[in-house]
N, C-alpha and C positions, 0 to 999 in steps of 0.2 A: 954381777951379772943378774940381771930380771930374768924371771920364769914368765914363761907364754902366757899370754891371758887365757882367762878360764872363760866361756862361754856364759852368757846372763843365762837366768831363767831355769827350771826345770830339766829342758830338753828332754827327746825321745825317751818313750818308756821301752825298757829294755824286751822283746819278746815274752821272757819266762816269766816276765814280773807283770800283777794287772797294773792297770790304771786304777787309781785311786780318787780320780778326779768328778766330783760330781753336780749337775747345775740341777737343781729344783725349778721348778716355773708354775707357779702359781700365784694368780691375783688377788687370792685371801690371805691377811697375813699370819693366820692363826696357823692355817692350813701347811703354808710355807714355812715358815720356822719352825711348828712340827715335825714336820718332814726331813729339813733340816738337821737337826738334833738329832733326830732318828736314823741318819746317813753318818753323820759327826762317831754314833757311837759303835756303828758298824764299821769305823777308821776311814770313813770315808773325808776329801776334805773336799768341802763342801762352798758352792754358793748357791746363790737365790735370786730368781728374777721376779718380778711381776707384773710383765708381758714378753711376749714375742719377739719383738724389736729387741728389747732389752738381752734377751736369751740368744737374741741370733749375734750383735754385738759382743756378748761375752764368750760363744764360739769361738768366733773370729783370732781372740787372746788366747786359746789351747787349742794345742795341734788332737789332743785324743782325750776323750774322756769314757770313764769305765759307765758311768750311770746317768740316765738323764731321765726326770720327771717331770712330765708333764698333764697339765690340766687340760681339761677339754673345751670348759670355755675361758676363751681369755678376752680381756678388751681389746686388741688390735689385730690377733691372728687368730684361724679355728686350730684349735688342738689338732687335729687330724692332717692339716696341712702340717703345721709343724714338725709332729712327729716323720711325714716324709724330708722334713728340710734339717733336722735332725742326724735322721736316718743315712742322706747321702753325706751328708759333712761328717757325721762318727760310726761307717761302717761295723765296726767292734763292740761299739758299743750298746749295753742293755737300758731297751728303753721302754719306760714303760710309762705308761696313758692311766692316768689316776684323776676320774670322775665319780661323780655321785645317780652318774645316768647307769642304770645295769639294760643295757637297749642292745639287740643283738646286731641289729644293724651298723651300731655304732661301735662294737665288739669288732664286727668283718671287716670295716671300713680303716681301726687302728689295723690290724693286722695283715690288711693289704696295706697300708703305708707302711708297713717296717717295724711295727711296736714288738716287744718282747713279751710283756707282759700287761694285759687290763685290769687291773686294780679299783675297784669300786669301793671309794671311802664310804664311811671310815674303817668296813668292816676289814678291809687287808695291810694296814699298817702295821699288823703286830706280824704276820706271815711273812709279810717284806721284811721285815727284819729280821727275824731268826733265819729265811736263808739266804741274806745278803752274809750273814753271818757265819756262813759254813761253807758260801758257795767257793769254789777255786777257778782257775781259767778253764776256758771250757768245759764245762760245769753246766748241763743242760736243763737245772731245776730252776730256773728261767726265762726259760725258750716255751714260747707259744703256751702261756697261762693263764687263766682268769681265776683272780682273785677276788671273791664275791663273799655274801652273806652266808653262801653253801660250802666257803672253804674252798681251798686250791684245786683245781681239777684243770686239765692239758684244753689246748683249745682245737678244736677238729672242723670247724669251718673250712 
């Protein structure tokens, strides 16, 4: 007698449990594999685009993912679009807008598109890290932040 086939793939993350799934989007590839690594050792598993196209295709392959970074400029989409296109495909998930610009304009702009957190390389990669590294679900140290040269502080725009 065969047993049922088992379903391919991953499948649903179970409510209690996060997603552990993370895409990086970035067209430098120093910047990207950095980032990378830096997600890989937060147990994050991890891939890397470098464009938009590229990032919106590997969407399409996971139904939810826990983290999504991205860059502001990219060669075929603006960051800031993205982040809204993102945002509607992984309601759950924490996304955050990682540029070199600190423009408050361009702070309001991710945050009205859905970003979680603004990250201004390189000075917030070590910050992202230690609280991707502690944070749990619903876990609000996250939510609406800029991470600049001044250090984390909540975003009130």
């Amino acid at each position: 007698m065969s047993s049922p086939a088992q379903p391919s793939g991953p499948g649903p993350t179970p409510p209690d449990k996060p997603c552990r799934w993370a895409l990086v989007i970035d067209d430098e590839p120093a910047n990207r594999d950095f980032l990378m690594r830096l997600l890989e050792q937060a147990n994050y598993e991890v891939q890397g685009a470098s464009q938009g196209s590229e990032a919106l295709q590997l969407a399409e392959t996971h139904e939810q993912a826990g983290l999504v970074v991205i860059d502001n400029k990219l060669p075929d989409i603006d960051g800031i679009e993205l982040v809204a296109r993102m945002r509607a495909r992984y309601p759950q998930a924490r996304i955050i807008m990682a540029t070199m610009l600190d423009e408050p304009a361009l702070m309001r702009q991710a945050f009205e598109n859905g970003c979680d957190v603004f990250m201004v390389k390189p000075h917030g990669f070590m910050e992202l890290f230690r609280r991707l590294q502690t944070c749990q679900p619903g876990d609000d140290r996250l939510a609406r932040l800029i991470i600049d040269q001044y250090g984390p502080r909540p975003y009130r725009g």
